[in-house]
N, C-alpha and C positions, 0 to 999 in steps of 0.2 A: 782363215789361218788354222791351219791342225798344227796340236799341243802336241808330241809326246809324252809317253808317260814319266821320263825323267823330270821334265820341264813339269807337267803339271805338278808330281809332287812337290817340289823345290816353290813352287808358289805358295801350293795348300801351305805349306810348312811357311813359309815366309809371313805370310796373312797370319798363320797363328802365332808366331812370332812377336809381330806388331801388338798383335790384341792384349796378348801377355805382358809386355810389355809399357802399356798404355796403364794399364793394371798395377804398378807400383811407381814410385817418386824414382826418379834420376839421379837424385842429389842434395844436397843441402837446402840448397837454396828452393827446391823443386818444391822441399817438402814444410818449409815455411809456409808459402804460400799455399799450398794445397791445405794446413792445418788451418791459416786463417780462412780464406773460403770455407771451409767445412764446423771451423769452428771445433777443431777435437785437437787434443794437444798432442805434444811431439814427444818418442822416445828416439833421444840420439846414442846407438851404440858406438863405443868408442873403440875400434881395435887395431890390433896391426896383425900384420898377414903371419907372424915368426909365434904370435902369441897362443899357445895349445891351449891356455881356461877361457880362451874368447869360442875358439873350435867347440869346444863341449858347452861352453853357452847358447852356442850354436844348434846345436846338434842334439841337448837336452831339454832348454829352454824353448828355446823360440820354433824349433818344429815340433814343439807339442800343442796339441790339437787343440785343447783350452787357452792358451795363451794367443794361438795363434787368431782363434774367435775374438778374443779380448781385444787383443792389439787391433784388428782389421774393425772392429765396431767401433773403437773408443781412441785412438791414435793414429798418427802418421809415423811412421816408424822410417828411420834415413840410420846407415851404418857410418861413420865418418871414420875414416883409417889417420891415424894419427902418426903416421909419415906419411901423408897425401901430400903432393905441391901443389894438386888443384886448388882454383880461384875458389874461396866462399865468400858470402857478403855476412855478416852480421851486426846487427845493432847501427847499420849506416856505414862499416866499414870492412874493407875489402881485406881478408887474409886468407894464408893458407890452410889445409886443412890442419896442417901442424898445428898451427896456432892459433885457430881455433879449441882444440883441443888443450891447449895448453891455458886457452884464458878460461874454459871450462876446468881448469885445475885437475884434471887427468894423470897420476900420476903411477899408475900402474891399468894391466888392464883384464878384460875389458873396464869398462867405466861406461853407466850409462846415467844420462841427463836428460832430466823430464823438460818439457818447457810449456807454457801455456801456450793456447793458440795463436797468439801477438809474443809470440818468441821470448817472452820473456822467462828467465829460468824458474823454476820451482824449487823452493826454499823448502827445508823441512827438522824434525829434530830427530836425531837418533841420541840416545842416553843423554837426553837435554842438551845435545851438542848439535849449535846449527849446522847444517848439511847442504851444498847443492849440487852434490853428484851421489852417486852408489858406486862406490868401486867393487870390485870382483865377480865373483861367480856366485851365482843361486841357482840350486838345484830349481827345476820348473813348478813343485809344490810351493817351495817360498817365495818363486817369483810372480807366482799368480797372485800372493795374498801383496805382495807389492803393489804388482798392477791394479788391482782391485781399492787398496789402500791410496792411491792418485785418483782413481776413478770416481771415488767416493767423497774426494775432496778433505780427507782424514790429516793431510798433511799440513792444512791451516790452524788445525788444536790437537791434533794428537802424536806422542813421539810412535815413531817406526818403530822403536825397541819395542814395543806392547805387542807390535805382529807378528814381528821376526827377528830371531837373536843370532 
């Protein structure tokens, strides 16, 4: 059988497609499992598609090149849009990603929520006030000493406020 060369690229390009693909979580539920298997715990972004400090979260944060080392060594990183109607499971029970987001207490965004590798959420103090989300936007310097400050396990005794104000 002879390929043309339309045809062969549209493969080449499909194959890399796939591998890329293979290469990050689907989804919520993708990336539960994938943290338990691996054992590294989850950052869930919380955003919706109208929100512009999620975009520059985007765009400052999480494509900077340090962070982006961090998150791929040390987490499963899944975006969860917060008017999704897609199916999520959590804690045994089936919701949308709405609400998801809403039992994550999400009330502006982005909002991101750590969770341990068995999903369960990570609890922390900022100004001695318990915490178990981060709402807003961090420039990518602050949000490296976050990630760094999860990684390290700091959030069991020490408040956030000390890292970052």
């Amino acid at each position: 059988m002879k390929i043309n060369q339309k045809t062969g690229f549209f493969l080449i390009m499909l194959f890399l497609f796939g591998i890329a693909a293979k290469s990050q979580t689907t989804g919520f539920n993708d990336a539960l499992k994938t943290a338990k298997d691996d054992n590294k715990r989850v950052i869930v972004d919380i955003y919706t598609d109208w929100c512009g400090w999620c975009k520059k979260m985007d765009a400052d944060a999480y494509n900077n090149k340090d962070i982006k080392e961090l998150i791929e060594d040390n987490f499963v990183f899944v975006k969860l849009n917060a008017e999704g109607s897609n199916k999520v499971k959590f804690n045994g029970k089936e919701m949308t990603e709405t609400d998801l987001a809403l039992l994550f207490q999400a009330t502006g965004y982005p909002t991101t929520v750590f969770l341990e590798p068995n999903g369960k959420i990570i609890e922390y103090k900022y100004d001695k006030q318990s915490m178990n989300n981060l709402p807003g936007y961090f420039k990518a310097s602050d949000y490296k000493k976050i990630l760094q400050f999860i990684i390290d396990g700091k959030y069991k005794d020490t408040d956030m406020s000390t890292i970052v104000n």
